[in-house]
C-alpha positions as CSV (number, residue, x, y, z in Angstrom):
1,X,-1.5,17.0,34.1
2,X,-3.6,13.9,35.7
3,X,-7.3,13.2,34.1
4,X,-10.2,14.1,36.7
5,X,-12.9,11.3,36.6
6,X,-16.1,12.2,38.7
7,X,-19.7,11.5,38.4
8,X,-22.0,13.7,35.7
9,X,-26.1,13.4,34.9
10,X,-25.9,10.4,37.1
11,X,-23.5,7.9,35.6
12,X,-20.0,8.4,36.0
13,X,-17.8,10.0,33.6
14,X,-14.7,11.8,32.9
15,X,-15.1,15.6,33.0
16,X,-12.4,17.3,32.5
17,X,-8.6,17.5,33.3
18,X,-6.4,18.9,36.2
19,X,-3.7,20.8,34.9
20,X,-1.2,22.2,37.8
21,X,-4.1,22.0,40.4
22,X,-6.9,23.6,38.1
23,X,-10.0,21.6,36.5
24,X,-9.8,22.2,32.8
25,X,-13.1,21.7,31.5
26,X,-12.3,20.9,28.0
27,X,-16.4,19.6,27.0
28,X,-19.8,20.0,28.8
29,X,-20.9,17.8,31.2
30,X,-22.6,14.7,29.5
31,X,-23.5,10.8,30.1
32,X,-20.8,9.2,30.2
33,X,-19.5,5.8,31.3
34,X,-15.6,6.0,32.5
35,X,-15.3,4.4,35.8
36,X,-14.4,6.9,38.5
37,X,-10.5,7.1,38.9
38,X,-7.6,9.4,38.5
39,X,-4.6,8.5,35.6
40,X,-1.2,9.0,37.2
41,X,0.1,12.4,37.8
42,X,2.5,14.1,34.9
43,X,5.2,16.1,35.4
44,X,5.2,19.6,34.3
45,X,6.4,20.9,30.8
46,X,10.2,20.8,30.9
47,X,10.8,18.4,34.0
48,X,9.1,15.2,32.6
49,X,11.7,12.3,32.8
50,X,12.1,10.5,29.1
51,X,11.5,6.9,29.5
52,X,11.6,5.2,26.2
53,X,8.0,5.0,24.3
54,X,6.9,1.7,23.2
55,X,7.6,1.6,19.7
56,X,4.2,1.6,17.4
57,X,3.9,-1.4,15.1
58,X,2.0,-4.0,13.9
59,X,-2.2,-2.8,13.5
60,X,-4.0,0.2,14.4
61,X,-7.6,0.0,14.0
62,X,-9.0,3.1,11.8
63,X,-12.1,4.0,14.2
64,X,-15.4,4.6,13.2
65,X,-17.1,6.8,14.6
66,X,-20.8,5.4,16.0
67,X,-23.4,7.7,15.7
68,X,-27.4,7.5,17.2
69,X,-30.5,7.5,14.4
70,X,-30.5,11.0,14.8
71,X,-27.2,12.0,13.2
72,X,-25.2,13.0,17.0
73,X,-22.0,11.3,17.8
74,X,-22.7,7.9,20.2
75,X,-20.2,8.3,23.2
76,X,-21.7,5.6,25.1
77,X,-20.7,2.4,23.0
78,X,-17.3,3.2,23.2
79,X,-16.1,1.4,26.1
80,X,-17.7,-1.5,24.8
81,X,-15.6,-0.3,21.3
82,X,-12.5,-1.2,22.8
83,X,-12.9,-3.9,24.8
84,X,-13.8,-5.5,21.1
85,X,-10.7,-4.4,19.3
86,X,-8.7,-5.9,22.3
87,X,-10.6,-8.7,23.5
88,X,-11.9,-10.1,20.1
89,X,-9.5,-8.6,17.2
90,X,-6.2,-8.7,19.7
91,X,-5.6,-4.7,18.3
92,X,-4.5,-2.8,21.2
93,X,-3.6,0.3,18.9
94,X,-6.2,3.1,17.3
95,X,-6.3,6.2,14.8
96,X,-9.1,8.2,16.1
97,X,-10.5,10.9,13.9
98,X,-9.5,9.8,10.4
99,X,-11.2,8.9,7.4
100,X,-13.3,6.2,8.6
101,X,-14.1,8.5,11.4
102,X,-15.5,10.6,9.5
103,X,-13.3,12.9,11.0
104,X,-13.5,15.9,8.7
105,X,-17.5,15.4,8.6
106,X,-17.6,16.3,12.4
107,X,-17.3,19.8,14.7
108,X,-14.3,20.8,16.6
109,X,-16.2,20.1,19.5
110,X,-17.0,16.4,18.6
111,X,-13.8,15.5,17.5
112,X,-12.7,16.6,21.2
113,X,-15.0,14.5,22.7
114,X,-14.4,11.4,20.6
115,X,-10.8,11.5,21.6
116,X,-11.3,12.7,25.1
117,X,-13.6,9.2,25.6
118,X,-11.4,6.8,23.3
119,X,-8.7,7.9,25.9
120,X,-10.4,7.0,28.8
121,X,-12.3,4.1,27.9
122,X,-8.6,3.2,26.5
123,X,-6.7,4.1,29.6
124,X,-4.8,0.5,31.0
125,X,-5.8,-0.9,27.8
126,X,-4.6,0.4,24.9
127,X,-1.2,1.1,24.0
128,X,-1.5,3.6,21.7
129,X,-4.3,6.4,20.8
130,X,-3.4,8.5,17.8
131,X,-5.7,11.1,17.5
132,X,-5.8,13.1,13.9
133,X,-6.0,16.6,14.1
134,X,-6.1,17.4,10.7
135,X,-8.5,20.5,9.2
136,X,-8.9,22.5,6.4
137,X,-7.6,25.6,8.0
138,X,-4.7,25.7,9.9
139,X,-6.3,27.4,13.5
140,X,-8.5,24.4,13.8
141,X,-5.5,22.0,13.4
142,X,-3.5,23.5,15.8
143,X,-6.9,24.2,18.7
144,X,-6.7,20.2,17.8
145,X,-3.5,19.3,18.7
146,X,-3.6,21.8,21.7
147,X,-6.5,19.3,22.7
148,X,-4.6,16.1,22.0
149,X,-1.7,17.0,24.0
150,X,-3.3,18.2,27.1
151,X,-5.9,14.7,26.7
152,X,-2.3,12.8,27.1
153,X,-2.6,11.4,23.5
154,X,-0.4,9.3,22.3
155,X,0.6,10.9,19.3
156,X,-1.2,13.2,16.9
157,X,-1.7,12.9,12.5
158,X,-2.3,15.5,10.2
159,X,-3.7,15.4,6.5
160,X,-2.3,17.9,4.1
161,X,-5.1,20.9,3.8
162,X,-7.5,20.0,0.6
163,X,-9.0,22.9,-0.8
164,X,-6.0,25.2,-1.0
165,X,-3.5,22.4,-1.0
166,X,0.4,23.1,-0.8
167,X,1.8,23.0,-4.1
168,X,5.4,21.8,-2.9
169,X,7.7,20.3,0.1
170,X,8.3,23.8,1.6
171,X,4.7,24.7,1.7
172,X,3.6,21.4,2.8
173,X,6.3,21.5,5.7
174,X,5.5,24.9,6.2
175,X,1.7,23.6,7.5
176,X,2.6,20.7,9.3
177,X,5.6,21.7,11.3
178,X,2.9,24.9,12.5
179,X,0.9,22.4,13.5
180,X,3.3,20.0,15.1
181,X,4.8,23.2,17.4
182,X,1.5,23.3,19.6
183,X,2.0,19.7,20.7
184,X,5.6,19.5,21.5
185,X,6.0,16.7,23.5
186,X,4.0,14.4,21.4
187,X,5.2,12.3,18.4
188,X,4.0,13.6,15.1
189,X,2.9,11.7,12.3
190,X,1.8,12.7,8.5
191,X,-1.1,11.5,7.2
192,X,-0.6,10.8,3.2
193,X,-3.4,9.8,1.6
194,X,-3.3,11.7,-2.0
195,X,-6.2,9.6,-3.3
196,X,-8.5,11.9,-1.4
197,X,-6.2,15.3,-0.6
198,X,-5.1,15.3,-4.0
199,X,-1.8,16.4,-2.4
200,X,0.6,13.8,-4.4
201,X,4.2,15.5,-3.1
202,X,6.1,11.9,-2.7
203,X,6.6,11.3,0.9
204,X,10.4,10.2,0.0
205,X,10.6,14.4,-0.6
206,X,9.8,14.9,2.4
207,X,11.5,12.9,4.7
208,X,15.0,14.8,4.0
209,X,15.9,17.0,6.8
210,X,12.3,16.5,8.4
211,X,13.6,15.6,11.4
212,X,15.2,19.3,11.6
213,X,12.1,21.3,11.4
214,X,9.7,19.4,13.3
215,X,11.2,17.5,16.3
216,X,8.7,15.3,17.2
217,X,8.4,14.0,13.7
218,X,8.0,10.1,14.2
219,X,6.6,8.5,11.2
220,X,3.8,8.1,8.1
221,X,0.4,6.8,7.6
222,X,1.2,6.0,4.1
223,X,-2.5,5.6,2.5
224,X,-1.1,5.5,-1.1
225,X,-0.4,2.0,-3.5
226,X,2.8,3.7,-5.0
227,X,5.1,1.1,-2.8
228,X,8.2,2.6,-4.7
229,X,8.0,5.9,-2.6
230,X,7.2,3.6,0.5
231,X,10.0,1.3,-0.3
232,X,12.4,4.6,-0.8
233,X,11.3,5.9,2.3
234,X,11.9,2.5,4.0
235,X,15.1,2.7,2.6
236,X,16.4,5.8,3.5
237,X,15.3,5.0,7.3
238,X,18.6,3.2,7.5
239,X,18.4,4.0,11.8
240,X,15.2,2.9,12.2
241,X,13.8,6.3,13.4
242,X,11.0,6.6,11.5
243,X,7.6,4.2,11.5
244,X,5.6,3.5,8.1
245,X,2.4,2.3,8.9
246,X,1.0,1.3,5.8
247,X,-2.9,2.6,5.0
248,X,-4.4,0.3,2.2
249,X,-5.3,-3.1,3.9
250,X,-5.8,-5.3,0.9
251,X,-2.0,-4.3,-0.5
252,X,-0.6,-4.7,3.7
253,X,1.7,-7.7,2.5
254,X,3.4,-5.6,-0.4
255,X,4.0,-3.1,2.0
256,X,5.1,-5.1,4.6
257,X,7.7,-7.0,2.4
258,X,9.2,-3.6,1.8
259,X,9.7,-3.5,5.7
260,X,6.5,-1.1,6.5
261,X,6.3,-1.3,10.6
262,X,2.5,-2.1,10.6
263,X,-0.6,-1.0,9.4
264,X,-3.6,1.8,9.6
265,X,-7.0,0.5,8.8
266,X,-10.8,0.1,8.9
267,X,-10.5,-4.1,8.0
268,X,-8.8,-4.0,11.5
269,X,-11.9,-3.2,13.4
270,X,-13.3,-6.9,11.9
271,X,-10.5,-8.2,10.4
272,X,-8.2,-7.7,13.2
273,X,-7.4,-11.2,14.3
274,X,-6.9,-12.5,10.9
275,X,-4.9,-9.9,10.0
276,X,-3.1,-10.6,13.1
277,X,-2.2,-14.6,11.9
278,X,-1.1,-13.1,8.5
279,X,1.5,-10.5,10.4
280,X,2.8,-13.8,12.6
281,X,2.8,-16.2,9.2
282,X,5.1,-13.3,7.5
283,X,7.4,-13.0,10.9
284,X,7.8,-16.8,11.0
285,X,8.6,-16.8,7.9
286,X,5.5,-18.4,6.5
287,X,4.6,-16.8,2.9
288,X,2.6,-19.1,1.4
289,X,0.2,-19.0,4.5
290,X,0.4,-15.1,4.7
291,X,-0.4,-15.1,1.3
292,X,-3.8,-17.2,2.1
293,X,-5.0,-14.6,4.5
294,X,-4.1,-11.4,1.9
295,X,-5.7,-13.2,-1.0
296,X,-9.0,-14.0,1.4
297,X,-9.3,-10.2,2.9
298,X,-9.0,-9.1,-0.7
299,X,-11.4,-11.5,-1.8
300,X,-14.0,-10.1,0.7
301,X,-13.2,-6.6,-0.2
302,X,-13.1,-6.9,-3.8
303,X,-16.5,-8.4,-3.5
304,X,-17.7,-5.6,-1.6
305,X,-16.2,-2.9,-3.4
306,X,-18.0,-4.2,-6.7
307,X,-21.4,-3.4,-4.7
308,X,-20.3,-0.2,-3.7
309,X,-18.1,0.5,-0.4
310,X,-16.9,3.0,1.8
311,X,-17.3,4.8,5.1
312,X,-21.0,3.9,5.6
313,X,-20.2,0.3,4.2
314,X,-17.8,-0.3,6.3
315,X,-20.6,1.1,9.5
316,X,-22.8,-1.8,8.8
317,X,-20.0,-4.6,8.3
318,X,-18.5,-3.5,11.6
319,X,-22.3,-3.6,13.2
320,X,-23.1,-7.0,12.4
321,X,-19.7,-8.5,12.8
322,X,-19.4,-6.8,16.0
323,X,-23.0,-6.8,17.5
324,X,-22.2,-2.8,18.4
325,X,-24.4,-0.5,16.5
326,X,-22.5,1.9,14.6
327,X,-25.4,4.0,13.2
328,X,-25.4,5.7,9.9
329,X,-22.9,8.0,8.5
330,X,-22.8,11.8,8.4
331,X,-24.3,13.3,5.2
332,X,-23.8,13.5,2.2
333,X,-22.4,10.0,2.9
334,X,-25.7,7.5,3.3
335,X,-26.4,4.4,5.0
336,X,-25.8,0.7,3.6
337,X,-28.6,-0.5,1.7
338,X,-30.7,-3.7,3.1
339,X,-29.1,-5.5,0.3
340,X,-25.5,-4.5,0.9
341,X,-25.7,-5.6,4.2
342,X,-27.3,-9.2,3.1
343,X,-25.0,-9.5,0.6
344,X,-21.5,-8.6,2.6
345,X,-22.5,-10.6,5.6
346,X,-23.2,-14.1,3.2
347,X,-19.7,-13.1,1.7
348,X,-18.0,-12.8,5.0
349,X,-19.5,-15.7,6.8
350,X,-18.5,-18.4,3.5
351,X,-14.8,-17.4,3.9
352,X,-13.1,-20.1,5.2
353,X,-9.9,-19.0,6.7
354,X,-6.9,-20.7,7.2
355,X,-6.8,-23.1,10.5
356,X,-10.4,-22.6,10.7
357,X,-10.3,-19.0,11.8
């Protein structure tokens, strides 16, 4: 499978995919802004060499998904997206799809087109697109991780199913190993996040003999504050196996003193580079200074939180931090308020961070 990039409506853009000699088209031909160019050739199912995969640690950026006035997903920023998270945050890995994407909010046929563009635009520069494919039914998932694979994504999440929600391990397993099967070469990661799913089956559970029903089973996005299940989990990875990328930003130092591999988040997109200093202050070890740059981060987001924060919140902080537009949100989520956005930027810009970050 090599990616097919060729001009379309006048701009160039990538169009589709060539699988075994035949163009795949997997989304109609729209504006788009990936310089012409071909990715290296794959091998066929079944003869593909294994080289080693660069182990996934340290942040990935939660993306947002940036949308016009008008409510329609806004392809065309993000090329200039990336080049952000790598150039300004120094985050070279992203969760596409997810919560702060709004993933769940969007059509089939968006969510293909958000992570066929963050995998071109991120092609030579990121090092690891994780695209979540999680739905509420279990034909949607697996169209999604159909997609993902054949897109060359560079590993795939699923939520646990939120309306009728498994009730135990087997059922739970049962859904995600259905899912994982129609991606079989790509590494498979569970997205926990009970707050939200209400799906509160402790990931420790899981984990035993995990490895046996889903092959390709390669870590957690563990969006939950109960660090004695992470720390259990952490625990029990005694080879190393396994990655625990820990999802609540403001608790990320807990987690990673409980030896969590890195972090999920939508304070990455801003926060990246300061988060960043407080992963190298842990490694050196420097815990009085990692401390600093927790305590500050939850400063800002405890502030923020009081006014009233989440996915539309965290659109307009990323907006004027970054200069990119974001847009609104999808309803029923609704914009920031004029005042939110005064208020969060003074907040942000009196925060003086250590060494004069």
């Amino acid at each position: 499978m090599r990616r097919v990039c060729r001009a379309g409506r006048g701009r160039p853009g990538c169009t589709g995919l060539a699988v075994r000699g035949q163009l795949l088209a997997l989304s109609p031909p729209r504006p788009r802004s990936c310089p012409p160019g071909r990715a290296a050739p794959r091998e066929p199912r079944g003869q593909r060499s294994m080289t080693p995969r660069k182990k996934l640690k340290g942040l990935v950026a939660a993306t947002i998904t940036p949308m016009t006035p008008d409510g329609k997903i806004n392809l065309t920023v993000i090329r200039q997206y990336v080049d952000y998270l790598v150039n300004e945050q120094n985050v070279k890995n992203v969760f596409v799809n997810g919560t702060t994407g709004e993933g769940l909010s969007l059509s089939i046929q968006e969510r293909k087109q958000l992570a066929e563009e963050w995998m071109c635009q991120g092609k030579d520069k990121l090092d690891h697109v994780i695209i979540h494919v999680g739905a509420l039914n279990l034909p949607e998932c697996q169209e999604l991780a159909r997609h993902a694979a054949a897109i060359g994504a560079g590993g795939i999440a699923v939520i646990a199913p939120f309306f009728f929600k498994p009730t135990n391990k087997d059922e739970l397993v049962a859904f995600l190993q259905k899912v994982a099967s129609e991606a079989p070469e790509v590494p498979f990661y569970y997205y926990h996040i009970p707050p939200l799913t209400g799906v509160k089956i402790r990931v420790e559970e899981l984990l035993d003999g995990i490895k046996a029903q889903i092959p390709t089973f390669q870590g957690v996005k563990f969006s939950d504050t109960d660090l004695l299940d992470l720390a259990q989990c952490i625990n029990k990875n005694e080879t190393g196996e396994f990655e625990f990328l820990y999802g609540v930003d403001e608790q990320l130092l807990s987690a990673l003193a409980v030896g969590a591999n890195g972090a999920v988040g939508s304070t990455y997109n801003y926060l990246g580079r300061q988060t960043n200093l407080m992963l190298q202050a842990f490694a050196k070890p420097d815990f009085a200074l990692a401390q600093r740059y927790q305590f500050l981060t939850g400063e800002f987001l405890n502030f923020v939180i009081k006014l009233g924060f989440g996915v539309a919140q965290t659109k307009a902080v990323m907006t004027f931090v970054s200069g990119i537009p974001m847009g609104p949100p999808r309803l029923p989520l609704v914009g920031a308020s004029s005042e939110f956005i005064v208020k969060a930027k003074a907040k942000l810009d009196s925060i003086v961070w250590p060494k004069g970050d």
